[in-house]
DSSP file (Angstrom, degrees, kcal/mol; ACC not computed):
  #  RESIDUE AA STRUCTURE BP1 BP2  ACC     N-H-->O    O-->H-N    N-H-->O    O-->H-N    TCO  KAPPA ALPHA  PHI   PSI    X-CA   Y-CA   Z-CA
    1    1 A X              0   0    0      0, 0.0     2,-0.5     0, 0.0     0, 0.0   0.000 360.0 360.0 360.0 135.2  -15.9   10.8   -9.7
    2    2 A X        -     0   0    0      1,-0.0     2,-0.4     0, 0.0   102,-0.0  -0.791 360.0-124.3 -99.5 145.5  -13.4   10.1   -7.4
    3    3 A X        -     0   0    0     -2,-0.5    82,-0.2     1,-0.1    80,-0.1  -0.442  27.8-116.5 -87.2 119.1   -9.7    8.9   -8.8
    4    4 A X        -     0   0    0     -2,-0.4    81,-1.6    78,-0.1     2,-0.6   0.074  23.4-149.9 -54.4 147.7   -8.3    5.8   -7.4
    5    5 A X  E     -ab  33  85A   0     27,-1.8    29,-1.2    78,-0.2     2,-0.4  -0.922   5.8-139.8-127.7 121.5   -5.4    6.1   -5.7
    6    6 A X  E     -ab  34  86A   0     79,-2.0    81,-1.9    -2,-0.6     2,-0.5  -0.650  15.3-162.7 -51.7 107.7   -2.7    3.2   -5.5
    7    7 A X  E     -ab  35  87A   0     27,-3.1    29,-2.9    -2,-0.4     2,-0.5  -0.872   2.8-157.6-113.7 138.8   -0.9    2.4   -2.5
    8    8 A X  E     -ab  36  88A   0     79,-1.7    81,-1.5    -2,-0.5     2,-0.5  -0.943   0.7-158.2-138.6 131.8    1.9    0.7   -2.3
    9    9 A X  E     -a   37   0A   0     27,-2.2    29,-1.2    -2,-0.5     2,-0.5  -0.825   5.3-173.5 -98.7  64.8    3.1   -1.3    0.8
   10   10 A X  E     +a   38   0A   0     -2,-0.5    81,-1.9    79,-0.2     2,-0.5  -0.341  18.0 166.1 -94.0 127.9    6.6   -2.0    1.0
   11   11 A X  E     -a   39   0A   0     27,-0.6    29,-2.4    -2,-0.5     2,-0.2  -0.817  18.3-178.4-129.1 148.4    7.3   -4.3    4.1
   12   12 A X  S    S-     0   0    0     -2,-0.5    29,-0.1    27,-0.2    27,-0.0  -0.591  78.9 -37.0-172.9 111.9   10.7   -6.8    5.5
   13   13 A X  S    S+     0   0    0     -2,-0.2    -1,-0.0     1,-0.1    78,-0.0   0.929  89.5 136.0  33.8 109.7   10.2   -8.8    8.6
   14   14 A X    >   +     0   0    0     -3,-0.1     3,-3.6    77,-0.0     4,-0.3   0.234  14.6 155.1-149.2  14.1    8.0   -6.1   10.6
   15   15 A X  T 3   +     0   0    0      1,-0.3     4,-0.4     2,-0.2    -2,-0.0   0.633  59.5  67.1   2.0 -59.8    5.8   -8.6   11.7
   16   16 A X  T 3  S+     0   0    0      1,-0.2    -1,-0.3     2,-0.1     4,-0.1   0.703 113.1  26.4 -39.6 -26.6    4.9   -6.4   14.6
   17   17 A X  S X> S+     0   0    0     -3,-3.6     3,-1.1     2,-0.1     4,-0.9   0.741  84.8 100.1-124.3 -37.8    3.4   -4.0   12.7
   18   18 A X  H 3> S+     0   0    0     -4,-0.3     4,-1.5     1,-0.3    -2,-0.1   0.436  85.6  51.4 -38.9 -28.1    2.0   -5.2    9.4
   19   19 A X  H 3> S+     0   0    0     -4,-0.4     4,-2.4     2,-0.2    -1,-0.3   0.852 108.8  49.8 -83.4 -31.9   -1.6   -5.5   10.5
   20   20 A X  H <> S+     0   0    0     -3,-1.1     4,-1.2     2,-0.2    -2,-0.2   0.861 113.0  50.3 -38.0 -47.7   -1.8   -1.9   11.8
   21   21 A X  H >X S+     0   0    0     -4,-0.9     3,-2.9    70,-0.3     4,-1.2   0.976 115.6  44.0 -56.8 -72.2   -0.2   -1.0    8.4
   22   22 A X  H >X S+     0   0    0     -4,-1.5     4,-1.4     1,-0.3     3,-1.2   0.765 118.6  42.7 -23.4 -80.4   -2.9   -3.1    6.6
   23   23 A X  H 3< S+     0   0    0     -4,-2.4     4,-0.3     1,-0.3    -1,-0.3   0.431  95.3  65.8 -44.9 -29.9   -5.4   -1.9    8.5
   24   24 A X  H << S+     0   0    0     -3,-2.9    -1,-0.3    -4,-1.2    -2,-0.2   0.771 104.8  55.3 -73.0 -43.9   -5.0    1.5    8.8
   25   25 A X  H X< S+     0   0    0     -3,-1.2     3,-1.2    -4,-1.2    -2,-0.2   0.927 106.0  52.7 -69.5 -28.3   -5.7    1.5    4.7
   26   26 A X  T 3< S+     0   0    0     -4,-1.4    -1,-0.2     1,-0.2    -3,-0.1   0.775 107.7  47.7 -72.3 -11.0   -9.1   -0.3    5.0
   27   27 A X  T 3  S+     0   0    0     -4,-0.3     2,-0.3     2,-0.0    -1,-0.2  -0.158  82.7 133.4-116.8  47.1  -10.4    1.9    7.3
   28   28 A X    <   -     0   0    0     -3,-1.2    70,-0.2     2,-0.1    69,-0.1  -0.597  61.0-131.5 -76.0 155.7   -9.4    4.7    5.3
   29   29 A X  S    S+     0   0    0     68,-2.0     2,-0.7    -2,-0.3    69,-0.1   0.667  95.2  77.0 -58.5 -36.1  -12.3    7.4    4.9
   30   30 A X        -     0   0    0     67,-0.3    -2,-0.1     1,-0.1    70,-0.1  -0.906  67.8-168.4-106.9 117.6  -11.6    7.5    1.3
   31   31 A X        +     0   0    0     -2,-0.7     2,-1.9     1,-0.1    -1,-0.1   0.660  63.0  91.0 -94.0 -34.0  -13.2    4.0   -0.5
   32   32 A X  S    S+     0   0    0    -29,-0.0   -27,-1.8   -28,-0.0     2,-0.3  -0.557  72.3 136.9 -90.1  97.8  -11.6    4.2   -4.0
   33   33 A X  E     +a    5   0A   0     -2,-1.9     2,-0.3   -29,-0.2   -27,-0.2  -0.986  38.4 176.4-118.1 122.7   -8.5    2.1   -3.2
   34   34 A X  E     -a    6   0A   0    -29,-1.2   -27,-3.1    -2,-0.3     2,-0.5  -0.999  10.4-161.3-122.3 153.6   -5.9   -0.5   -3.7
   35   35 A X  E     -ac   7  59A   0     23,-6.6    25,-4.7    -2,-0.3     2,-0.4  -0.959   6.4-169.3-139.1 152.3   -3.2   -1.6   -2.1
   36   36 A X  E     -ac   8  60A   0    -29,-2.9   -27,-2.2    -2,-0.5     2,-0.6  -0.899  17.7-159.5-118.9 140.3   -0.2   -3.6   -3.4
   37   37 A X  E     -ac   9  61A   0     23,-1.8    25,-1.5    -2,-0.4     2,-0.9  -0.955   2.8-161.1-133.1 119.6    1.9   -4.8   -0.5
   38   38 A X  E     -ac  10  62A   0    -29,-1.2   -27,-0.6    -2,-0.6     2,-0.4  -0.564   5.4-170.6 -90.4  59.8    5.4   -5.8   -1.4
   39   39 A X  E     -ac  11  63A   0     23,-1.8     2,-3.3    -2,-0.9    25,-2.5  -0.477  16.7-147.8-102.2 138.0    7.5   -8.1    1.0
   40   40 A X  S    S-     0   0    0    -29,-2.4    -1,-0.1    -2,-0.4    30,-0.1  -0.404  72.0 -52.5-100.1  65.4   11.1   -8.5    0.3
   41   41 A X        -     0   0    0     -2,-3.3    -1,-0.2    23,-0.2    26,-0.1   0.411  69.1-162.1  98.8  -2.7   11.6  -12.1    1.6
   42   42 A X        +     0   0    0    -31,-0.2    -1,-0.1     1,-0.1   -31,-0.0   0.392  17.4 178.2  10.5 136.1   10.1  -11.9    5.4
   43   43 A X        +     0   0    0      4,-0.0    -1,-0.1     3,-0.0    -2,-0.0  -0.013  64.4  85.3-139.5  36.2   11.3  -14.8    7.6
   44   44 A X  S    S-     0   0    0      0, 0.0    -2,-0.1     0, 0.0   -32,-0.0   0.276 115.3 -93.9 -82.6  -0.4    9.5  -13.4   10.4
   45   45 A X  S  > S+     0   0    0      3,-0.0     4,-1.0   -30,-0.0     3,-0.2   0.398  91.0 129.4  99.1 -25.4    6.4  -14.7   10.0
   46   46 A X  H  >  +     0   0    0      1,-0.2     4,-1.6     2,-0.2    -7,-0.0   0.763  69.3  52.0 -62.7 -49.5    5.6  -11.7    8.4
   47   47 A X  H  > S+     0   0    0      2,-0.2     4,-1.0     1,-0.2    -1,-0.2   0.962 102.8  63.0 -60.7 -67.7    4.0  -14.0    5.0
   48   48 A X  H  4 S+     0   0    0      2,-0.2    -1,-0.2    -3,-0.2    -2,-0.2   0.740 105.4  40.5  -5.9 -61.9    2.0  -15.7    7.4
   49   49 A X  H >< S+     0   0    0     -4,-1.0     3,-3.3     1,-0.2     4,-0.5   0.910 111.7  59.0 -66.8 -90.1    0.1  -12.4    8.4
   50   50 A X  H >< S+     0   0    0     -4,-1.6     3,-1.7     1,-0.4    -2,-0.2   0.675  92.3  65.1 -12.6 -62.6   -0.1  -11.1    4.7
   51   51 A X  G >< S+     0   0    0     -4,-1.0     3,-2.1     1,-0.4    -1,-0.4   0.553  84.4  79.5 -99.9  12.7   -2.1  -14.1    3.3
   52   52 A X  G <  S+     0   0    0     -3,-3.3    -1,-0.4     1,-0.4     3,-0.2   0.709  94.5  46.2 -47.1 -38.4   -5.0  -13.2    5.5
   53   53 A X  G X  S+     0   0    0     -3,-1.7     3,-0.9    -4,-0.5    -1,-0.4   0.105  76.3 108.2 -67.7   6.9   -5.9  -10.8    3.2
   54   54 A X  T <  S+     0   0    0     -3,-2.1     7,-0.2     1,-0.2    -2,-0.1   0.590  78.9  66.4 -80.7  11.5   -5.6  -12.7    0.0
   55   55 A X  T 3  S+     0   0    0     -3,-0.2    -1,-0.2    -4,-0.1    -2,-0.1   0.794  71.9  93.3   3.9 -89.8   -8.8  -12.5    0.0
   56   56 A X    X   -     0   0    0     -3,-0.9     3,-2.6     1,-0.1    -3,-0.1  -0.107  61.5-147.0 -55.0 126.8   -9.6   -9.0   -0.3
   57   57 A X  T 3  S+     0   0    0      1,-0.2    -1,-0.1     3,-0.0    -3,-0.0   0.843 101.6  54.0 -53.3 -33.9  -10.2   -7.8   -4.1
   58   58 A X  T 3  S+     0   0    0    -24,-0.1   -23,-6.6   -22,-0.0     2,-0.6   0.405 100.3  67.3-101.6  21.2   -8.8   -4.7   -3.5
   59   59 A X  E <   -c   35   0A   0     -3,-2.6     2,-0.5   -25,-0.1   -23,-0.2  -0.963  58.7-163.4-124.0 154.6   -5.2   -5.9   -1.9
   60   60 A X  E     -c   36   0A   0    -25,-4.7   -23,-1.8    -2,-0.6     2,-0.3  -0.998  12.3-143.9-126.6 144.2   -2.4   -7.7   -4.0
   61   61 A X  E     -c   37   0A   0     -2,-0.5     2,-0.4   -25,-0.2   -23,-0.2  -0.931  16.7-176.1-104.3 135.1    0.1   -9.5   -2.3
   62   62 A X  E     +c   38   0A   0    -25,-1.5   -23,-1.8    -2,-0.3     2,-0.6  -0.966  22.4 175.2 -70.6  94.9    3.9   -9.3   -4.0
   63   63 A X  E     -c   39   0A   0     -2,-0.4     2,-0.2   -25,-0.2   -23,-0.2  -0.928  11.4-162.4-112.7 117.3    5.3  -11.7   -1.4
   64   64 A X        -     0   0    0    -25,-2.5   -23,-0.2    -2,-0.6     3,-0.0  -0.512  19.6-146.9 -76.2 148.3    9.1  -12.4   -2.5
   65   65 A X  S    S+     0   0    0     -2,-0.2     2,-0.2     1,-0.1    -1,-0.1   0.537  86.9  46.9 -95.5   4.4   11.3  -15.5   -1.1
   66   66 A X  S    S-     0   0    0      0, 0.0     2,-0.5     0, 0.0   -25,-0.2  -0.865  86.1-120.2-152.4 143.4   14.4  -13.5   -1.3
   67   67 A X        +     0   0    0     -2,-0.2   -26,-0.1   -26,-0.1   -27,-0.0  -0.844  38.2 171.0-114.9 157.4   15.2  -10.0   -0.2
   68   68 A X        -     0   0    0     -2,-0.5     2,-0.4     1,-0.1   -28,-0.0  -0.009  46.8 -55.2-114.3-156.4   16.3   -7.8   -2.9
   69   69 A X    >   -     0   0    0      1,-0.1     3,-1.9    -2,-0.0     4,-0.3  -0.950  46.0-133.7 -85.7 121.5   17.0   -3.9   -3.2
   70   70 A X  T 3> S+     0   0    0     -2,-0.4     4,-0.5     1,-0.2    -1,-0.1   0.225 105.0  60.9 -57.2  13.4   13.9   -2.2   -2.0
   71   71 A X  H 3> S+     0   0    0      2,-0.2     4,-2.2     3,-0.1    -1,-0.2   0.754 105.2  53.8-104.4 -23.4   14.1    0.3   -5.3
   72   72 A X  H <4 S+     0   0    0     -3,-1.9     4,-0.3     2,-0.2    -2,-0.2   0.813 110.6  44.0 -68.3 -32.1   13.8   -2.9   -7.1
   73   73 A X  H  > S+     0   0    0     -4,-0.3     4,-1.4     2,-0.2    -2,-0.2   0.747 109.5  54.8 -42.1 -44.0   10.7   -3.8   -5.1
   74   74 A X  H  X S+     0   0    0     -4,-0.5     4,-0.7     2,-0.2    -2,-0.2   0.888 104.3  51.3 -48.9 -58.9    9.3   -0.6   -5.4
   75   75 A X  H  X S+     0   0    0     -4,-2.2     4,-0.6     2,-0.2    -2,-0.2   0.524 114.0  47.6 -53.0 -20.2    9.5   -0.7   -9.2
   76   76 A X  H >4 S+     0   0    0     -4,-0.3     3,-1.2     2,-0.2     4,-0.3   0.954 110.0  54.3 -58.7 -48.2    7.6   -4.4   -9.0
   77   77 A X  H >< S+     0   0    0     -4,-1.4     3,-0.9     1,-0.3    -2,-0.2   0.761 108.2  47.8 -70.4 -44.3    5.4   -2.8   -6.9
   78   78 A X  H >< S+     0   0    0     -4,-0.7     3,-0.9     1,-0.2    -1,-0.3   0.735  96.7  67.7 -69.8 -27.6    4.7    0.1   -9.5
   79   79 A X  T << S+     0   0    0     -3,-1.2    -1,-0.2    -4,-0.6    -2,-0.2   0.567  98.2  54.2 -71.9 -17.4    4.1   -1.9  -12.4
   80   80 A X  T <  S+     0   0    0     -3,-0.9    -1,-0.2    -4,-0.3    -2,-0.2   0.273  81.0 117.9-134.0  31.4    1.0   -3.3  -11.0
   81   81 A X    <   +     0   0    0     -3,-0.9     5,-0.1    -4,-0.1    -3,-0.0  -0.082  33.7 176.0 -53.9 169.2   -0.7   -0.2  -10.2
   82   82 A X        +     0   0    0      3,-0.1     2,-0.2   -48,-0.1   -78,-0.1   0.197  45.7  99.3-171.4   0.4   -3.8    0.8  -11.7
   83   83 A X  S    S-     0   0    0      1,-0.1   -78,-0.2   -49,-0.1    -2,-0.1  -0.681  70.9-124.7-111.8 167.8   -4.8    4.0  -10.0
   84   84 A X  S    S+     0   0    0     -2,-0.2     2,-0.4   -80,-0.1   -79,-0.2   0.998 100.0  41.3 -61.1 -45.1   -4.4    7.9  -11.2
   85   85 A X  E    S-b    5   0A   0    -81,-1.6   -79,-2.0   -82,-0.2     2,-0.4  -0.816  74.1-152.1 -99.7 140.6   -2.5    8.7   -7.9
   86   86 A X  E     -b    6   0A   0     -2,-0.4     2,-0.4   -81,-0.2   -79,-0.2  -0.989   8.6-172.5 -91.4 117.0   -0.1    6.8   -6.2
   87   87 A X  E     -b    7   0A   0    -81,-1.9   -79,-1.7    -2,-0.4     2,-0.2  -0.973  11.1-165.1-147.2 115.9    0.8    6.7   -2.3
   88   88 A X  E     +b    8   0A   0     -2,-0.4     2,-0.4   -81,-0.2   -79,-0.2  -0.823  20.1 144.8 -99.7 129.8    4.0    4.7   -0.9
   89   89 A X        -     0   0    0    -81,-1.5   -79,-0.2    -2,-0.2     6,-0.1  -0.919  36.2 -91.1-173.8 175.0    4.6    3.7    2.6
   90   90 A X    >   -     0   0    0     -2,-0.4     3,-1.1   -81,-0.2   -79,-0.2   0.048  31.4-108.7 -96.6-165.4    6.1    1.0    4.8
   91   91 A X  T 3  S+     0   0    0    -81,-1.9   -70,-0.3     1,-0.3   -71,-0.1   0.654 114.8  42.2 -83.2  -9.9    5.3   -2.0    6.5
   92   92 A X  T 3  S+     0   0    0    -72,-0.1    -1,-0.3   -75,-0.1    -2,-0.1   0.411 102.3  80.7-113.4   1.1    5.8    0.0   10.5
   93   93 A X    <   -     0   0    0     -3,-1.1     2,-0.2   -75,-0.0    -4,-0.1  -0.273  65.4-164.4 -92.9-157.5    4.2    2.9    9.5
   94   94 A X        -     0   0    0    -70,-0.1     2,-0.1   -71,-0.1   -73,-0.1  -0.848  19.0-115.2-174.2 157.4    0.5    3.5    9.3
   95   95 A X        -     0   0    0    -74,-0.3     2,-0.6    -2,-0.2   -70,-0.0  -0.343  32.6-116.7 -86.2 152.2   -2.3    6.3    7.6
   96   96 A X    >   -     0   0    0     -2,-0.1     3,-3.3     1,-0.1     4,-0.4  -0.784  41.5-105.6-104.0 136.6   -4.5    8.5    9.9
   97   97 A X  T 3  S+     0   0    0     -2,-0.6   -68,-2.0     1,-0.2   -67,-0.3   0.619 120.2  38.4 -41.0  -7.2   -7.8    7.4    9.0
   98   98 A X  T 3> S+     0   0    0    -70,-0.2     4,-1.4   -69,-0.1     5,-0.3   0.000  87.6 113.8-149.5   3.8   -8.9   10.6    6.8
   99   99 A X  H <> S+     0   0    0     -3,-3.3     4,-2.1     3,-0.2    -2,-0.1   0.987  75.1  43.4 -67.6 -54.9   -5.1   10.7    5.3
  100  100 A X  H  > S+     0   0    0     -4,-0.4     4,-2.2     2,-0.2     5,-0.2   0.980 111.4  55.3 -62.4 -44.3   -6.0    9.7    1.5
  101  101 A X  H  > S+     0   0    0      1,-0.3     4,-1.7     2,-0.3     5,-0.4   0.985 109.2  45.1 -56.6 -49.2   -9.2   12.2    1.3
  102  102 A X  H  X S+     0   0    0     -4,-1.4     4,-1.7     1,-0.2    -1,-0.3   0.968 114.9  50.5 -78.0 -25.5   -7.5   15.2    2.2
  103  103 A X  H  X S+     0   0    0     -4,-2.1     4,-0.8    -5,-0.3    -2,-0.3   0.893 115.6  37.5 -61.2 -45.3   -4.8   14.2   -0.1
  104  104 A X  H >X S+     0   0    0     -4,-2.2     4,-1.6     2,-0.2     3,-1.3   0.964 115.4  55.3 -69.5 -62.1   -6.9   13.5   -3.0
  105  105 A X  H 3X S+     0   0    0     -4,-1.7     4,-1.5     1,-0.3    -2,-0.2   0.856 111.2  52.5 -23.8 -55.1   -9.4   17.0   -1.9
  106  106 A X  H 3X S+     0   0    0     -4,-1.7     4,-1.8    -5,-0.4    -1,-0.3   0.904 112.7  40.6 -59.5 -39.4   -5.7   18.9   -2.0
  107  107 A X  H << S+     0   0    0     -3,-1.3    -1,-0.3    -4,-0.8    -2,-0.2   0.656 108.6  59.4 -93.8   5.8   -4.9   17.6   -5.8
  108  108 A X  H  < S+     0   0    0     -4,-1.6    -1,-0.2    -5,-0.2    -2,-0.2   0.947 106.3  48.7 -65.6 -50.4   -8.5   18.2   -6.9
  109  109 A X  H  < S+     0   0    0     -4,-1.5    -2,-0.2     0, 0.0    -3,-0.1   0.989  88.8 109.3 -71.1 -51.4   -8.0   22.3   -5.9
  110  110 A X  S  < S-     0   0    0     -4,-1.8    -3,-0.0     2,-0.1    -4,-0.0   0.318  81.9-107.7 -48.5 140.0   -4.7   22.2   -7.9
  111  111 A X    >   -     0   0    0      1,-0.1     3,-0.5     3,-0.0     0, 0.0  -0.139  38.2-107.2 -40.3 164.9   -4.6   24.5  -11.7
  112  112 A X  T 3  S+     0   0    0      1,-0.2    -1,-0.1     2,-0.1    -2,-0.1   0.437 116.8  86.7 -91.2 -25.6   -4.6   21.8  -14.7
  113  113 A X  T 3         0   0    0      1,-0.3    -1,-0.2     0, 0.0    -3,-0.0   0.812 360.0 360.0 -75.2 -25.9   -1.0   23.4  -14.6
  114  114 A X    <         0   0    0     -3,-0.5    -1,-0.3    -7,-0.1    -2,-0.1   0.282 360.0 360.0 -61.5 360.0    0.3   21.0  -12.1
């Protein structure tokens, strides 16, 4: 079985980028997935993008109306996980298609001691 792995999306006005982000986790290689996407107060438009997915079973949107300290987002953002592993990045970056499988393949090999 393979172990779901949490991702969590932390995002503030990046409009530009946010569907790349998004996107780059659905077309991950590796299917057992969720992603929590956290934006702290967008007034870019940014919210706009975001509720296109609210859709999707496997995203939750945290959308804020205020932006707050992103360690306090983060910690939202953690509380409504649900998978064994957990994998953070932000709203301009994006995942290489094949990024979560070799990450989950790596902690598989690891001793019980890790």
């Amino acid at each position: 079985m393979n172990p779901k792995v949490s991702i969590i999306l932390l995002t503030y006005n990046q409009i530009d980028y946010i569907d790349e982000a998004i996107n780059s986790i659905i077309e991950q290689t590796y299917k057992n997935w969720e992603l929590i996407v956290s934006d702290n107060g967008s007034d870019d438009g940014t919210h706009e993008i975001l509720r296109k997915y609210e859709n999707n079973k496997r995203i939750k949107l945290l959308i804020y109306d205020l932006n707050d300290y992103v360690t306090k987002r983060a910690n939202q953002a953690l509380k409504e996980v649900s998978g064994e592993y957990v994998s953070l990045f932000y709203g301009d970056d994006y995942f290489l298609p094949n990024k979560i499988e070799e990450q989950v393949d790596c902690f598989k090999k690891l001793s019980n001691e890790w």
